[in-house]
C-alpha positions in Angstrom: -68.1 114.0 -174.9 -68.6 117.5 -176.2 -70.0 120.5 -173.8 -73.0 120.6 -176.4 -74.2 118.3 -179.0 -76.6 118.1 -182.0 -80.2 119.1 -182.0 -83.1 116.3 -181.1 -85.6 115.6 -184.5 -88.6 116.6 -183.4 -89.3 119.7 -181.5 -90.2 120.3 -177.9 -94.1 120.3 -176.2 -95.9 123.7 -177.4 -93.5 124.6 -180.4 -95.0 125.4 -183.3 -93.5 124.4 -186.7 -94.0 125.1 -190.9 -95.9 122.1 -192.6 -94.4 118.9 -193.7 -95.2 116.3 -196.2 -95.5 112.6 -194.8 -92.2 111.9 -196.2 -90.9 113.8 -193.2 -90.6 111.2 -190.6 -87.9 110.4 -188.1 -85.6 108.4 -188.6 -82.2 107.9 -190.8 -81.8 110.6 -193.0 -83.2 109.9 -196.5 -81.9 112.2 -199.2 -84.8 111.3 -201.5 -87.2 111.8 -199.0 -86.2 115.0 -197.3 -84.4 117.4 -200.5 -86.9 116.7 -203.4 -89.6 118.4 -201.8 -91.6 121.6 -201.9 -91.7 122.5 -198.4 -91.8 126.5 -198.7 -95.2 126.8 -200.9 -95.3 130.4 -200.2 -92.4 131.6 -201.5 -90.6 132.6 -197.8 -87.1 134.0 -197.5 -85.0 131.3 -196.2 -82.0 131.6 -193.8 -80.3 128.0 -194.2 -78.1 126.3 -191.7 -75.0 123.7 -192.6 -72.1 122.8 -191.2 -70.5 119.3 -190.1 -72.0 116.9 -187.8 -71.9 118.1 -184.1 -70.5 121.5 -185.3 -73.2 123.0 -183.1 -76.0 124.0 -185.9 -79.0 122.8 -183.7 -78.0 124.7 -180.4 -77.5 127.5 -181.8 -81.2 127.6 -183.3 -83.0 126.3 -179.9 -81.0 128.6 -178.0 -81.3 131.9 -179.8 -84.7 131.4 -181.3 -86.5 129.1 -178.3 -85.1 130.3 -175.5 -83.2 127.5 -174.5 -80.7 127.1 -172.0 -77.2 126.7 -173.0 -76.9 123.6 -170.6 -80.3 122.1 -172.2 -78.5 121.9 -175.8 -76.0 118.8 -174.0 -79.1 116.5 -173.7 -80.5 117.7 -177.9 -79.9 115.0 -180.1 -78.3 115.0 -183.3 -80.0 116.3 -186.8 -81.1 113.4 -189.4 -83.1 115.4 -191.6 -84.1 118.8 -192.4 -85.9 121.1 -189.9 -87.8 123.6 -191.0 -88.4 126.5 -188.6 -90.9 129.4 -189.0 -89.3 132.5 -187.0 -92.6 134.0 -186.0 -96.0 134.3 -183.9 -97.6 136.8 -185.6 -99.3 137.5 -188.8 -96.4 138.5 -189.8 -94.3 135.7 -191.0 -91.2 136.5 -191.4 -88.9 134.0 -192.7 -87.5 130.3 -192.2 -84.5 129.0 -190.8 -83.5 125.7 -192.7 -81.3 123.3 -190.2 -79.5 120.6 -192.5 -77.8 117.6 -191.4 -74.1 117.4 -191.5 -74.6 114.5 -194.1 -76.3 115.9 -196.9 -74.6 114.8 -200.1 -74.5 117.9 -202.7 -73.9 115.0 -205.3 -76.5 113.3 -204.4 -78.9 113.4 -207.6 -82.4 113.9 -205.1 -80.6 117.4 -203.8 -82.5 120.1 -205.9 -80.4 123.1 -206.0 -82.2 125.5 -207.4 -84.8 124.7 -205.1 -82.5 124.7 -202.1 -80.5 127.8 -203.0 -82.9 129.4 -205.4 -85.0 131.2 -202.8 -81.8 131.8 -200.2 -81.5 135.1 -198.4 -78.8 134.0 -196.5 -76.7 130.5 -195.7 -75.2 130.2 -192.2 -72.3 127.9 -192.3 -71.2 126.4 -188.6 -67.7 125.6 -188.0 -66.6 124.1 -184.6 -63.7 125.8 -183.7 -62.5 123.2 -180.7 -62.5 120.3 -183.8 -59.8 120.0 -186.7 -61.4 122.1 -189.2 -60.1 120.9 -192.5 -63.1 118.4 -193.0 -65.2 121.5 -192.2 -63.4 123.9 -194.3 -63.7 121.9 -197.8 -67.2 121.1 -196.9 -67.7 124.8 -196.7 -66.4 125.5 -199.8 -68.0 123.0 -201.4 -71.2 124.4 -199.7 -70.7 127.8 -201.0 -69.3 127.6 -204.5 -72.7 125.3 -205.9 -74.8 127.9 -203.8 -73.3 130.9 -205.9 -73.9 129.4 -208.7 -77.3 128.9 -208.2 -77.7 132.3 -206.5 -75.0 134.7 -206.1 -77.2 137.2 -204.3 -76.7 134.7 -201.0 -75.2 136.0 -198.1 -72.4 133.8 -196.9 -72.0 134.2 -193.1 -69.5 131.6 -191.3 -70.3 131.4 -187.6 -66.7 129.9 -186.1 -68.3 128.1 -183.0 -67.8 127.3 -179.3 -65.3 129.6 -179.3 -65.8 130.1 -175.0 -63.2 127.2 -174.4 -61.0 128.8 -176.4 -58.1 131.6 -175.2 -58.0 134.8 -176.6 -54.8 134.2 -178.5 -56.3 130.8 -179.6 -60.0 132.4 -180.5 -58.1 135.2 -183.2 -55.6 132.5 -184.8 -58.4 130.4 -185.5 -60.6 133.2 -187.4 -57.6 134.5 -189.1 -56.9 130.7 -190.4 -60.7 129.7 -190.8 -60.7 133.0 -193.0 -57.5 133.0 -195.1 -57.7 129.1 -195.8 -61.3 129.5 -197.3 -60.5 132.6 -199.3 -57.7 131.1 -200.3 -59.4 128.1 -201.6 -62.4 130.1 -203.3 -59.9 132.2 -205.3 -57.9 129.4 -206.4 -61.4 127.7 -208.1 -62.9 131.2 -209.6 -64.4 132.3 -206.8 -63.3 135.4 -205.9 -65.9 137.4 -205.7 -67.7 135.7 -203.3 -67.7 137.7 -200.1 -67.9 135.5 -196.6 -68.4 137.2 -193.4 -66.6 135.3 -190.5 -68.1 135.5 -186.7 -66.6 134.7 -183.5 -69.7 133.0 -181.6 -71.3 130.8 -179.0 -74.4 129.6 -177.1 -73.1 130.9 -173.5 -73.0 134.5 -175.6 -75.9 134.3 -178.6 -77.0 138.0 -178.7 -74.5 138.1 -182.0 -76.9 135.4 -183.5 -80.2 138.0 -183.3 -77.3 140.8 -184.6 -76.5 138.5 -187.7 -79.6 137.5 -188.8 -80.9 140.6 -188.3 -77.9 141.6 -190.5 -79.9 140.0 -193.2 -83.0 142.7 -193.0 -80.4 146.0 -193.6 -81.0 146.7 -197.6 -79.2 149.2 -199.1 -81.9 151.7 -200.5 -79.6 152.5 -203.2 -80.3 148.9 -204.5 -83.2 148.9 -203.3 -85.4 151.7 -205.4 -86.3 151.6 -209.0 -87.5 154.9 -211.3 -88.7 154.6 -213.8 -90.4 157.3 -216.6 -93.2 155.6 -217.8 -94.2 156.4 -221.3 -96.3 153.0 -222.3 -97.8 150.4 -219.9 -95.3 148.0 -220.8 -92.5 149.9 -219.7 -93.3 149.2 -216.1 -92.6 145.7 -216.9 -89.2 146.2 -218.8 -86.2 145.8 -217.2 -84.4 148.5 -219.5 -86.6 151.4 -218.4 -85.2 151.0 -214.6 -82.5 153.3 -213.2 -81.2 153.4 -209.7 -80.6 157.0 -207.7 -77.4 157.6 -207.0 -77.8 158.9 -203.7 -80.3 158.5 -201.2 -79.0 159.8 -197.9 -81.3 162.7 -198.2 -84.2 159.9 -197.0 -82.8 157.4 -195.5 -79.7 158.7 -193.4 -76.4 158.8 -193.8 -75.8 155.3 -194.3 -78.4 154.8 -196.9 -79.9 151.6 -196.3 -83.6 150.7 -195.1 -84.0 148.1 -192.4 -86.4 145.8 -191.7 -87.1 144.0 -194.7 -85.8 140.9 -197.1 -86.2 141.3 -200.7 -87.2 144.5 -200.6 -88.1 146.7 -203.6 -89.3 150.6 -203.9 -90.8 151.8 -206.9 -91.1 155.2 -207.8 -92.4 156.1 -211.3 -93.6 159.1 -213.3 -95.0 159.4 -216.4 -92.4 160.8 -219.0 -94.2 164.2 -219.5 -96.6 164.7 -216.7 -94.9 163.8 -214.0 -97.7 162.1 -212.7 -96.2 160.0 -209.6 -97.0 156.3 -208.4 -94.9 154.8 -205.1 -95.0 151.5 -204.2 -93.3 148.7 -202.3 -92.9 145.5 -202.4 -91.2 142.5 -199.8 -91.1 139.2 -198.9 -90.2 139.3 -195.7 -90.3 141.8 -192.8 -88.8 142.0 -189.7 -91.4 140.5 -186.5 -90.7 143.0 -183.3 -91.4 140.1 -181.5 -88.9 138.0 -182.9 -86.5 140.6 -182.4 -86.5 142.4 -179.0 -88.6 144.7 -180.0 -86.9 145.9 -183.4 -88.7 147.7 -186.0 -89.2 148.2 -189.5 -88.1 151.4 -191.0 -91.2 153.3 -192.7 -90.4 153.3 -195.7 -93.2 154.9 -197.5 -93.4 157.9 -194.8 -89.8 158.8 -195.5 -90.4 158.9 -199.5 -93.9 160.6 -199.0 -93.1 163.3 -197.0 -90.9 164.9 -200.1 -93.2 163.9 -202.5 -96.2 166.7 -203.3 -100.0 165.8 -202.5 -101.5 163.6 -205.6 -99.3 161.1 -205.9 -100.7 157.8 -206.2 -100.1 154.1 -204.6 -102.3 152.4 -206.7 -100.9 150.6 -209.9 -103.8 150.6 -212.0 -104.6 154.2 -211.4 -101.0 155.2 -212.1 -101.8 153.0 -215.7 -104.6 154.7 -216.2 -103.1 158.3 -216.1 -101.2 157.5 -218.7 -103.8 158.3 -221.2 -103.4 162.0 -220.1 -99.9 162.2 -221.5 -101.3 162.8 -225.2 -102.4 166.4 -224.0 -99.3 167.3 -222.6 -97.5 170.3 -223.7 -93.8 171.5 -222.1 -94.2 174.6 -220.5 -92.5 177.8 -221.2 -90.5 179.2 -224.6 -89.2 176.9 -226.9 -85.3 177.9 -227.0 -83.2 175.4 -229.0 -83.9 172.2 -230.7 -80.9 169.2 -230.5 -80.8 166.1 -232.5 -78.4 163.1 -232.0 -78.3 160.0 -234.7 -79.3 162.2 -237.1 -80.4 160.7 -240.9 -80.4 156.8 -238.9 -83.2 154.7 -237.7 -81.8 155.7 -234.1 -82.2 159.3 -234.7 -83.9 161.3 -231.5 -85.3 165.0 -231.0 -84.9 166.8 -228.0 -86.4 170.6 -227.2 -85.2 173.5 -224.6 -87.6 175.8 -222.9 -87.6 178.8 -220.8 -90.0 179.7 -218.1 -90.8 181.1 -215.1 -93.1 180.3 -212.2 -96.0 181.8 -213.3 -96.4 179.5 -215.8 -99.7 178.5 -216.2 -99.3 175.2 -214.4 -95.7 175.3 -213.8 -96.0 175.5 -209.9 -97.0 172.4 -209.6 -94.8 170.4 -212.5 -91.8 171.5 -210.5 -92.9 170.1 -207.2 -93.2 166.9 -208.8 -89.8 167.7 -211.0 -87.5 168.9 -208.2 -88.0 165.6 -206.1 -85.3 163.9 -208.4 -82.9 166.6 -206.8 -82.9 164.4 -203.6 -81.1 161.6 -205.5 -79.3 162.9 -207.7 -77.7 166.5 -206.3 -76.2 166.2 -203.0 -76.5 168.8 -200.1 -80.1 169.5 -202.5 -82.8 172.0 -200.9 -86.1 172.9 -202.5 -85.8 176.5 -203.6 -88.4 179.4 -202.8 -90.2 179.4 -206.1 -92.3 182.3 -204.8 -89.5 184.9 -205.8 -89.5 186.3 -209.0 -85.7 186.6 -209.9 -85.5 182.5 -210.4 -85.9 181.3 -213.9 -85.9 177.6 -215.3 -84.7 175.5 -217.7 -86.2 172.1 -219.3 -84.8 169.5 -221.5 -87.6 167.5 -223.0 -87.4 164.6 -225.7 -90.1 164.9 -228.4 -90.5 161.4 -229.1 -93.4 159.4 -231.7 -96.5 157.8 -230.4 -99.5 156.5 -231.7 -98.7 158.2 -235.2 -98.0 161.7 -233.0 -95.7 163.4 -230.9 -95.5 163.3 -227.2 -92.7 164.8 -225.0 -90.7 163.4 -221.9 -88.8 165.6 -219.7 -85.3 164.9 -220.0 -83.1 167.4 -217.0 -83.5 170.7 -215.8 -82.0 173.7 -214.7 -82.7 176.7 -212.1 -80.9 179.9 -212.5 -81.2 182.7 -209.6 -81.0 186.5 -210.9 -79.0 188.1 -207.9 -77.9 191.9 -208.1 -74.2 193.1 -208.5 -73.1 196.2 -207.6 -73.9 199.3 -208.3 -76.7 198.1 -211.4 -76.0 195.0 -213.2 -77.1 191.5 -212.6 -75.0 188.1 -211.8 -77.1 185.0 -212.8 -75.8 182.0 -210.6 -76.9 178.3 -212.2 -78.8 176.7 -208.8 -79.7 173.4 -209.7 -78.8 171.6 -212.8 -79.6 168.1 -213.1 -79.4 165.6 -216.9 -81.8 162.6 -215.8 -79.7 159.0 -215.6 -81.9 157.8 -219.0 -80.8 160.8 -221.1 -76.6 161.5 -219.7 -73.8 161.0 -222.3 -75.9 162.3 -224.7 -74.6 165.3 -224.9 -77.6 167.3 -223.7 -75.8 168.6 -220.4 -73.3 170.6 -222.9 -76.3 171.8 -225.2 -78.6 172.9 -221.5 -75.0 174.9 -220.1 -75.1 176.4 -223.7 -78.8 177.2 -223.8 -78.6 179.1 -220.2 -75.2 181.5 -221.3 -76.4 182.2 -224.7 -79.8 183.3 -222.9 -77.5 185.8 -221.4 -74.9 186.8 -223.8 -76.6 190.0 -225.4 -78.0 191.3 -222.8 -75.4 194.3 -221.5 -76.8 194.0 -217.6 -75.2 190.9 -217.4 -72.1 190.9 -215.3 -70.9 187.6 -215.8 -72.5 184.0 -215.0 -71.6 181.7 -211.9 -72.2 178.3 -210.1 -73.4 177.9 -207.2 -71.6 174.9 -205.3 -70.9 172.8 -208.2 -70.6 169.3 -207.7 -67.5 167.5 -209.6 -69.5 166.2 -212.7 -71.2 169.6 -212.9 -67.0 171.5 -213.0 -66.3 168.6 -215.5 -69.2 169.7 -218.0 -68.6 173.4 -217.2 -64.8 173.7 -217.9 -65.6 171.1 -221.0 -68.2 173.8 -222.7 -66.3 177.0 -221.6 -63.1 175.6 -222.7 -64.7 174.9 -226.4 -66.2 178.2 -226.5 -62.7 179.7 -225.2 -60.9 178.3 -228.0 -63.0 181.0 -230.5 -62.1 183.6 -229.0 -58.8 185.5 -230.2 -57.1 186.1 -226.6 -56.8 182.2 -226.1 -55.5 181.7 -229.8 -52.3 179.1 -229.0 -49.5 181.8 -230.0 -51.2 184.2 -227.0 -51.8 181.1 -224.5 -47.8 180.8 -224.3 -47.7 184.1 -223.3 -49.2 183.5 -220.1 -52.7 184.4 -218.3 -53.4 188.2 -219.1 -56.0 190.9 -218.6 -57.0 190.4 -222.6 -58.8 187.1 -222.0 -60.1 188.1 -218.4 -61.9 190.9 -220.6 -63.0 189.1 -223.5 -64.0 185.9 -222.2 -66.2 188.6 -219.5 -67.4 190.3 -222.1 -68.4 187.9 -224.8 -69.4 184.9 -222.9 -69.6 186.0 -219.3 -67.3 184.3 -217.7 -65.3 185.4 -215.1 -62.0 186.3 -214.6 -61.7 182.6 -211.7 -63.1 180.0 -214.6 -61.4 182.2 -217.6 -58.0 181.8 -215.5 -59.1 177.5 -215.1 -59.8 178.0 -218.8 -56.5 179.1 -220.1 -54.6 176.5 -217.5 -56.7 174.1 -220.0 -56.0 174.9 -223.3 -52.4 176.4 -222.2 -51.7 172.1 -221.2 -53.4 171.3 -224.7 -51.3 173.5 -226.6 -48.2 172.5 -224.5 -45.5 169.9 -226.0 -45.2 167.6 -223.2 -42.6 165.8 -224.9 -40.5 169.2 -224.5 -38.9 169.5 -221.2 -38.5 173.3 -221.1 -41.8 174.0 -222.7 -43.8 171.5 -220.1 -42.0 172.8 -217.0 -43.2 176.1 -218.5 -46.2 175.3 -218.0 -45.9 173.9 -214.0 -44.1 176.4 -212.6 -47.3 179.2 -214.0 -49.7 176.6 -212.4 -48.2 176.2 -209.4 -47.3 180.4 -209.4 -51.0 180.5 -209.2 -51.2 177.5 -206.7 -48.6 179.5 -204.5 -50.5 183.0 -203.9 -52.3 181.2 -200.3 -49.2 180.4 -199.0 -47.5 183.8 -200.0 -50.6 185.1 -198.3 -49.4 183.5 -195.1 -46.1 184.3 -195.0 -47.3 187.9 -195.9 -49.9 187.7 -192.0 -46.7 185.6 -190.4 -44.9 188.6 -190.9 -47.4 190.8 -189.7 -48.1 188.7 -186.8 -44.0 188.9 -185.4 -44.5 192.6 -184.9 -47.5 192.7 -182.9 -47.2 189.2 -180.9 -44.6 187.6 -178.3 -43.2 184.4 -179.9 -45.6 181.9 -177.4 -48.3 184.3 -178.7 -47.5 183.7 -182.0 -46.9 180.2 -181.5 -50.4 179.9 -180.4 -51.9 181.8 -182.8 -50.8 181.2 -186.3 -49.7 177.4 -187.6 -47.0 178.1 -190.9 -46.2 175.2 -193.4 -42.4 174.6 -193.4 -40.7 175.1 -197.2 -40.9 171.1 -197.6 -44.3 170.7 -196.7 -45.5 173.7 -199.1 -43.3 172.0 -202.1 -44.9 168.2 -201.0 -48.5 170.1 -201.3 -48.3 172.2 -204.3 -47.1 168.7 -206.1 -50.1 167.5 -204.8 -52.9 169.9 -205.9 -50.8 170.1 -209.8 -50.5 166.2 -210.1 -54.5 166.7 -209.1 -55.7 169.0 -211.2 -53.2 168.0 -214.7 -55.4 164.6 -214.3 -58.4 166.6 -214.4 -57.4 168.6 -217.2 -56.4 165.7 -219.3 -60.1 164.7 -218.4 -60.8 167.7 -219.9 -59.1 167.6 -223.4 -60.0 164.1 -223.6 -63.4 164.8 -224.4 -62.5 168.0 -226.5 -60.7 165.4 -228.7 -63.9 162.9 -229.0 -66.1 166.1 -229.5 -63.9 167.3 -232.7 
């Protein structure tokens, strides 16, 4: 007889369980009677457990959930039907575990599916790891390929159990089997993106069950919020007006997920022009501190609110109704540029640039509501000191038709800070810059960067124009535009770019586009690869050897202090102080950084090509 057997059909004195219908009666199990019913009216997250006859499903439940002990679970009787079990005492329910008997027949025509499946957060699937396991193994495959099709949002966990009679040796050859002979079997049919989770576990030691199932309430908030810019009612509704942050670390900690919650959704909308701001959330389950030793839902709402500005609203209707103020809405500052795409087709769109600073007539508070998409999109992203004078901003709006008019949506932004260079000229350094996920690959990024230098490049106070800490996408779109605007420019002509990197396009690119002498040097590395015939030998390790020249000057640096260093210390001194790069590590690492940044140049030319 086995150290623990099935669980008994009904529950013990004083438990509590979920509703039945009459057709749930002891006895043998009935397919008909126990799979073709409704039995989770309200919609609750279930967690459902399968697994073979005796493979331990029951225990597992009683003991982790009731309190049971271990030792109790040899007298439980086995499973004949489905067991519904609420996980909660509070007014909080949570979820439901579903306990299944070993013998339910997928084929069976009364199993519903969809129903079964459909409303899945997760299926636990028991293995008994002192048993041969093959019978088990196709079941679970079986199991989990008709659950994915029904839902592939199911999390697959495989609990290999009674692993405490087992060795050490003999507990990690049986996962590493259990785990390679289901994969296996789930790529040969199709399957392979199905992702099963495989746990060591048993009744003697259950505080992994809580861990897993808590498992279950960890969302990642990336998934987890929707924005949206509302510019009609039914755009809340539509699917195709969503977009996801990419980042969201800047809330809700390094590993950006929420816990705490099953089914969780976030939703933070504005409306396209005024930025008015709605926040919301919505669940279906949450986790019971109870339940759980006293764990507890994150606060979601708190962590969102505290970066949003006072006015924002929870309520859905009033966040409808302030959409009527939209009409009125006017972008603030100087109208700069105008940009069309599609132009003379039905798909044809209008876009404006403004200028302006914070004093603004109602600027101040448009960009406390505006710079709050910083904290998803731009990483390392602090809210700037609008109260000094020397910042200066940039908007991308879409002028868009409406009710036979025009109405605007803000599109990105930019911030610019004026700092002082020495002895009377000024260096503007682009802060912030930011192309909303709706409106990228549209070519407004290249026509903002454009916008900002050409705002600068008559005025002679102007020293030249930098970045401060620009992210990867942000060098990408920088080198892209300053490369096009390069190529017009006489010093970067294709007869002079062989001639190698020289003070003439240091000064001109300074002095007609205000760019300085780092990027102009990045610049002519680009357009020297474009213009170089790779297929020549001579001509393309030309080019190399000036990259790498460049690429070299740290590590002539250091042998210049090495140098320096032998006069002044003993050689343990030395030793201790300075760490040099031997000849065939600075070769290995030069090869490195070229082979890194010829793939970002081709990036690079790539999309001077398309742009053509």
């Amino acid at each position: 007889m086995s150290y623990e057997q099935e669980e008994e059909d009904h529950y013990g004195p004083g438990y509590e369980v979920g509703s039945y219908t009459k057709d749930y009666n002891d006895g043998p199990y009935d397919g008909e009677n126990d799979l073709n019913v409704n039995s989770n009216p309200e919609g609750k997250p279930r967690i459902l457990l399968m697994g073979l006859r005796r493979s331990g499903k029951s225990s597992i439940q009683k003991v982790v959930f009731h309190k049971m002990s271990p030792n109790e679970t040899l007298f439980l009787e086995s499973t004949n039907k489905i067991v519904k079990d609420e996980i909660s005492n509070s007014s909080f329910v949570q979820f439901q575990i579903w306990d299944f008997p070993g013998q339910v027949d997928f084929f069976d025509s009364n199993f519903d599916c969809e129903m079964i499946f459909g409303g899945c957060g997760a299926l636990v699937f028991v293995i008994d790891a002192q048993d041969d396991y093959i019978d088990a193994l196709m079941k679970l495959n079986l199991t989990v390929t008709r659950a994915y099709k029904v839902n592939p949002n199911i999390r697959f966990e495989v609990f290999i159990h009674k692993v405490d009679g087992l060795s050490d040796d003999h507990k990690i050859e049986a996962q590493r089997d259990i785990h390679q002979r289901a994969n296996d079997e789930l790529m040969e049919e199709g399957f392979d993106s199905v992702n099963l989770s495989f746990y060591l576990t048993s009744i003697y030691d259950h505080s992994s069950y809580k861990k897993n199932i808590l498992q279950t309430f960890i969302i990642d908030s990336n998934e987890a919020l929707d924005f949206k810019l509302v510019r009609e009612p039914s755009d809340i509704e539509s699917n195709e007006t969503t977009f996801k942050p990419e980042m969201s670390h800047q809330i809700f900690g390094e590993n950006e997920s929420i816990f705490g919650y099953q089914n969780l959704t976030v939703s933070l909308y504005y409306t396209a022009g005024k930025l008015n701001t709605y926040l919301g959330m919505e669940y279906k389950a949450r986790v019971d501190p109870k339940q759980f030793e006293g764990a507890i839902a994150d606060d979601v709402m708190g962590a969102i609110t505290a970066k949003l500005p006072p006015g924002y609203m929870t309520n859905l209707d009033d966040f409808i109704t302030s959409l009527n103020k939209e009409q009125g809405f006017k972008p603030p500052g100087e109208l700069l540029s105008t940009y069309a795409i599609n132009k003379g087709s039905a798909a044809e769109r209008h876009f404006e640039l403004y200028s302006c600073t914070i004093e603004e007539t109602g600027f101040r508070s448009y960009h406390e509501r505006l710079q709050t998409f910083l904290l998803w999109y731009v990483d390392a992203a602090s809210f700037i000191d609008v109260d000094d004078d020397r910042w200066r901003f940039y908007l991308i709006f879409e002028k868009y038709p409406c009710d036979g008019g025009h109405r605007y949506g803000i599109c990105g932004y930019a911030t610019v800070y004026l700092y002082f260079a020495y002895p009377n000229k000024t260096r503007p350094r682009i802060s912030q810059f930011l192309v909303l996920p709706p409106f990228q690959r549209l070519g407004l990024g290249s026509e903002l960067l454009n916008v900002i230098y050409r705002t600068f490049l008559k005025d002679s106070n102007i020293l030249d124009i930098t970045v401060e800490d620009p992210s990867e996408e942000f060098t990408r779109l920088r080198d892209f535009v300053d490369a096009q605007n390069c190529k017009k420019l006489s010093s970067f002509s294709v007869e002079k770019l062989h001639q190698g990197f020289n003070a003439e396009m240091v000064e001109e690119a300074q002095r007609d586009l205000k760019i300085n002498k780092k990027q102009a040097r990045r610049v002519y590395e680009i357009l020297r690869f474009q213009a170089t015939n790779l297929a020549d030998a001579e001509e393309y390790r030309a080019y190399r050897l000036d990259v790498k020249r460049r690429l070299n000057i740290p590590y002539q640096k250091e042998a210049s202090d090495y140098k320096k260093l032998q006069k002044a210390l003993n050689p343990e001194e030395l030793r201790s102080t300075l760490s040099t790069s031997t000849r065939e590590q600075r070769i290995e690492s030069l090869d490195k950084q070229y082979q890194t940044l010829e793939n970002e140049y081709r990036h690079i030319l790539e999309r001077l090509a398309a742009a053509k």
